[in-house]
Each structure stands twice: as C-alpha cells, then as structure tokens.
N, C-alpha and C positions, 0 to 999 in steps of 0.2 A: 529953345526949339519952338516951333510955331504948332498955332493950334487954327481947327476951321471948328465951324460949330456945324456939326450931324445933324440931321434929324435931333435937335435940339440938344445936343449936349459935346461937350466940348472933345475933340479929340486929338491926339496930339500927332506930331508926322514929323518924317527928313526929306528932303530933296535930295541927291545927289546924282552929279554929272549936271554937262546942260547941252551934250548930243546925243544921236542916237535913238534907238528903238525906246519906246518907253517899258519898262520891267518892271514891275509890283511884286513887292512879298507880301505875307500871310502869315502872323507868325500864330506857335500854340496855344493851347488852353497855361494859364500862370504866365505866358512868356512878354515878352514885350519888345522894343525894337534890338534891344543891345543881342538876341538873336542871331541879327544879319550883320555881327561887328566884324565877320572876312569876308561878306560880301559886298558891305558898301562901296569901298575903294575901290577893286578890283572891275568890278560892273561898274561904279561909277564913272569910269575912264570911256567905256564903249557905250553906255546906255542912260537911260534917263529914270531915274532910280527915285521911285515911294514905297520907305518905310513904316510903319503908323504901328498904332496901340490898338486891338480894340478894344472897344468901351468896358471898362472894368478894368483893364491892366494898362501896367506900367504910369504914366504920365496920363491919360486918358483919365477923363469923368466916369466915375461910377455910380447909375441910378442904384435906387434902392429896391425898386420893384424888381425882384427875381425875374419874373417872367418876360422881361426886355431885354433876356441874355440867349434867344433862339437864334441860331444856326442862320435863321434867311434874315433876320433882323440885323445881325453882322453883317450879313454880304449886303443888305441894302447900304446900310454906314458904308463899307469898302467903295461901292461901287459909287457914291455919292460923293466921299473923299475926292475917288478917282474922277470925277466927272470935277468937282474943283480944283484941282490943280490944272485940268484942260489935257489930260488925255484921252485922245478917242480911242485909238487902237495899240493897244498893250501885251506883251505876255505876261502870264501869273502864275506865280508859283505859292502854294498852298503847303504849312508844317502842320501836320497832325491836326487839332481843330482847325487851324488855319487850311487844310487841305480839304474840310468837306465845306467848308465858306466856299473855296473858287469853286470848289464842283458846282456848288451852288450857283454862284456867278457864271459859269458856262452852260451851265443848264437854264439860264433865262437870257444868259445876254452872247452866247457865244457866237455873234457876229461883229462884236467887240475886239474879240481875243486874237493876237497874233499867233499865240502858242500856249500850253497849256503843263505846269509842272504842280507833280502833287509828290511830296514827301512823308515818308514814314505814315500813314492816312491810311484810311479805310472809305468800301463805301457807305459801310453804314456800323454805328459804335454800339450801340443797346447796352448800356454798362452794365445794368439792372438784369439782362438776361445771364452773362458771365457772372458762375459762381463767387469766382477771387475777384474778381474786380469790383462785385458787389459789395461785400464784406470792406474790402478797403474801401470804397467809395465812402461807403457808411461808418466806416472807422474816421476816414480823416475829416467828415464831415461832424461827426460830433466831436471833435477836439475843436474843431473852429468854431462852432457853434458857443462852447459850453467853456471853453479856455483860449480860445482868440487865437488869431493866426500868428500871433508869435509863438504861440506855444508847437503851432503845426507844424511850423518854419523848422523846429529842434527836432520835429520824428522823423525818425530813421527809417527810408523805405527798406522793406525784403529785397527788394530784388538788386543784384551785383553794381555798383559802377561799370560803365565801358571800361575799356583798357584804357583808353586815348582823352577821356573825359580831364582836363585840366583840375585840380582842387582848389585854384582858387576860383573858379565857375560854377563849382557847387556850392561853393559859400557867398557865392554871389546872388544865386537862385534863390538860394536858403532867407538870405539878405531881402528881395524881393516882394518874395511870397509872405514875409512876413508883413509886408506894407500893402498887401494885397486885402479889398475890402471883404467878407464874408458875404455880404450878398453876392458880389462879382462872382467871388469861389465858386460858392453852390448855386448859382443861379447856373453860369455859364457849363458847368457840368453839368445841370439838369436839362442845359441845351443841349450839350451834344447827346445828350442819354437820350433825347426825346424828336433830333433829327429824323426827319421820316428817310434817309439815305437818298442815293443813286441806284441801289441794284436794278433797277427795270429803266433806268434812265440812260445810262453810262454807254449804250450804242450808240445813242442819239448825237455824244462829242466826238465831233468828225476831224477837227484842228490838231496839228502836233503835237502827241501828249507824251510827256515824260514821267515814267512814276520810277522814281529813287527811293529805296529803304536800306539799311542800315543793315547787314546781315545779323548781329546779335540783337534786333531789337525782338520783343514780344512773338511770338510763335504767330500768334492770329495777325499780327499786324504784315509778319513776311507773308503770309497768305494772303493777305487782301490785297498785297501791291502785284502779286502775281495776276491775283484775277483781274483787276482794275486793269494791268496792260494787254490781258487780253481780251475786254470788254470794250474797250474803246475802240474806232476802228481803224487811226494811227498811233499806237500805243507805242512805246519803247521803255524794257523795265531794264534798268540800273541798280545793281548792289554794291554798295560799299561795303568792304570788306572790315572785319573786327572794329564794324562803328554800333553803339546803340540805338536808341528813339533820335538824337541828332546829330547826323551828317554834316551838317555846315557847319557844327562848332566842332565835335570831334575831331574831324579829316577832312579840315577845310579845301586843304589844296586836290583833294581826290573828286569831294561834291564840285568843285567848282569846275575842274576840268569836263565832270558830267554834263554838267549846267552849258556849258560854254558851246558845249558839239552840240547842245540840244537847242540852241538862241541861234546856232549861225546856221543847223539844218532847217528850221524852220524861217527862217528869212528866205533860204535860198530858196527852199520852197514857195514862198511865198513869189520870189524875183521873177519866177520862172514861170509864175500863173498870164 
C-alpha cells in the first residue's frame, strides 16, 4: 500500500475506482482502513475512493509526542492527504473520531465539500466529563501504560457485542489494537477528550449532510446524531437498525444503501445548482 509523508510523518492510504465523484472516509479512534472493507468495492465502481490511517493507527507513523494526536491536527493530515492525491471537491464521510475530524474539515474548508456524512459521532465527546466513560478511559489507559497493549488487546469490554458484529472481526480488532502504539492510544483519546466540538458551529454546515447511527449504539451517541441532524441546515438522520458503534461492518449492505441515496441526492443537488 502506498504511503505520502504528512505534515512530516509517513501515512499510509488506498486509492480505489478511477471514475467518478471523489468520496473520502474517516475511519475511528483504534480503527484503521480495513474499516471500509464493504465499502471499497462497491463505491469503487461509481466513485473515486481515499482510504488512509490516521497517524497513529493501523499502517500509518506514530509520533511519540502525545499532544500531536488533536482532533484539527488530524483533519489538517486528512485534508493534506486529500490535497495529494489531487482532489478538489469531494464528499466525506466521518466514523466516530473520524466524524468530529470531517466536522472539523467542513467547519474550515466546507467550500471543498460535495456532501457531508458523519457516523455513529458526536458534536462534541468530553470523555472526562461522562462518569463510565471516565473510569473506563482510565481503566484501559492504565493497562496500556503499565502492561502494554497486548495486554489491552485481551480485556473484555462491559458492554454487549452487536447481534450482527462478525467474531472473527473482533479478533481482528483485538489483533490490531494490540499492535497499536500507546502514545497513539492515549494521545488520540486525549484528543478527542480535549476537542473543543461543533455545538455552536454545526449551523454554519449548509452542504448535504447525512448523519447515520446505529440504533443499539451508546444512548448519548443516538442522541448526538439526532441533534447533529437537526443542527445542520440540510441534515438527514438514518438508523440502522440492530447495528452498534459500526454500521458499515455490521450491516453493510443496509449503511450502504444509506450512503448511496445520500452521494446520488447530493450530486443531484449539486446538477441542479
């Protein structure tokens, strides 16, 4: 797989398709491109498809200085990617961390943007203020710290599998994460912790915006995609039904049919300007 070098450090990426609108993903915090493995093909037929890592996961360089894992330092790498490979005007779709990166990106560049998709995402995360997410934060942050991410790799979350969640995909993650460097870990968590959000911004994105979540994910997470669709002021919210935090690996063929009426309304839209 090919690599461009970032704002100085190596990251890695896919091309797929070589017609079409160009379409960007965004993938999570832990996650890396193998993410988007039902959506490459599929969109690769109609569209012009970049994949990437960012910096800290998967195939991608990871600094060692924590504090290079903020939320607009991402979207700058994304957006610099995207300015190398030679797309001007693209749609973007944003998973979880990866969804407050493109807010990010549409909130500085969204004259760029053909259309606008954010998944399973919030406008704004404050780990540190949520009780349980606190505790855990600080739970699996001292297992990496003090016992190494392979050790992390083996702890058992609380909370259920999806129904639809494949098991050898959790042993994949598992696989992953544990090859995952500990500053990336806790840097990039102390980025989204430390995200100053969208809430006062989120009027401001006027382009097609799609927000899909996952009906059994996190309580607060199906509330944030409610408000986010109706914060923006072409919003359209989508739920997948008995999916978790991911839609595109869960219920591929369901996210994607969302995806597909959301890239060909927002063309037409655009045809029609």
């Amino acid at each position: 797989m090919p690599t461009a070098k970032i704002n100085g450090i190596d990251i890695n990426f896919e091309r797929h398709g070589e017609a079409g609108e160009p379409l960007v993903f965004i993938h999570g915090f832990t996650g890396d491109i193998s993410d988007w493995r039902f959506q490459a093909e599929p969109f690769g037929r109609t569209n012009q498809l970049l994949v990437f890592d960012n910096r800290g996961h998967g195939a991608s360089e990871a600094p060692k200085d924590r504090s290079t894992y903020s939320i607009e330092q991402m979207a700058s790498d994304a957006e610099a990617l995207i300015a190398e490979v030679g797309f001007e005007r693209y749609h973007l779709l944003g998973h979880s961390m990866g969804g407050a990166i493109a807010q990010e990106i549409a909130l500085r560049s969204q004259g760029r943007l053909l259309s606008l998709a954010l998944e399973d995402t919030a406008p704004l995360f404050e780990i540190s203020k949520n009780e349980m997410l606190s505790k855990l934060s600080a739970a699996r942050n001292t297992i990496a710290e003090t016992q190494g991410m392979g050790a992390l790799a083996k702890w058992k979350s609380p909370l259920p599998s999806p129904p639809h969640m494949p098991k050898e995909r959790e042993a994949e993650v598992a696989a992953r994460l544990s090859h995952m460097s500990v500053d990336a870990f806790i840097g990039a968590q102390a980025g989204l912790n430390d995200w100053k959000g969208s809430l006062d911004r989120l009027a401001s994105i006027v382009v097609p915006a799609l927000v899909v979540v996952g009906s059994l994910d996190f309580g607060p997470l199906v509330g944030a995609a409610r408000l986010m669709a109706d914060k923006v002021r072409n919003g359209t919210l989508e739920v997948i039904p008995e999916a978790g935090h991911s839609p595109q690996y869960e219920r591929p063929e369901l996210f994607n049919a969302v995806l597909r009426r959301h890239l060909d309304s927002a063309t037409a839209v655009s045809s029609a300007k």
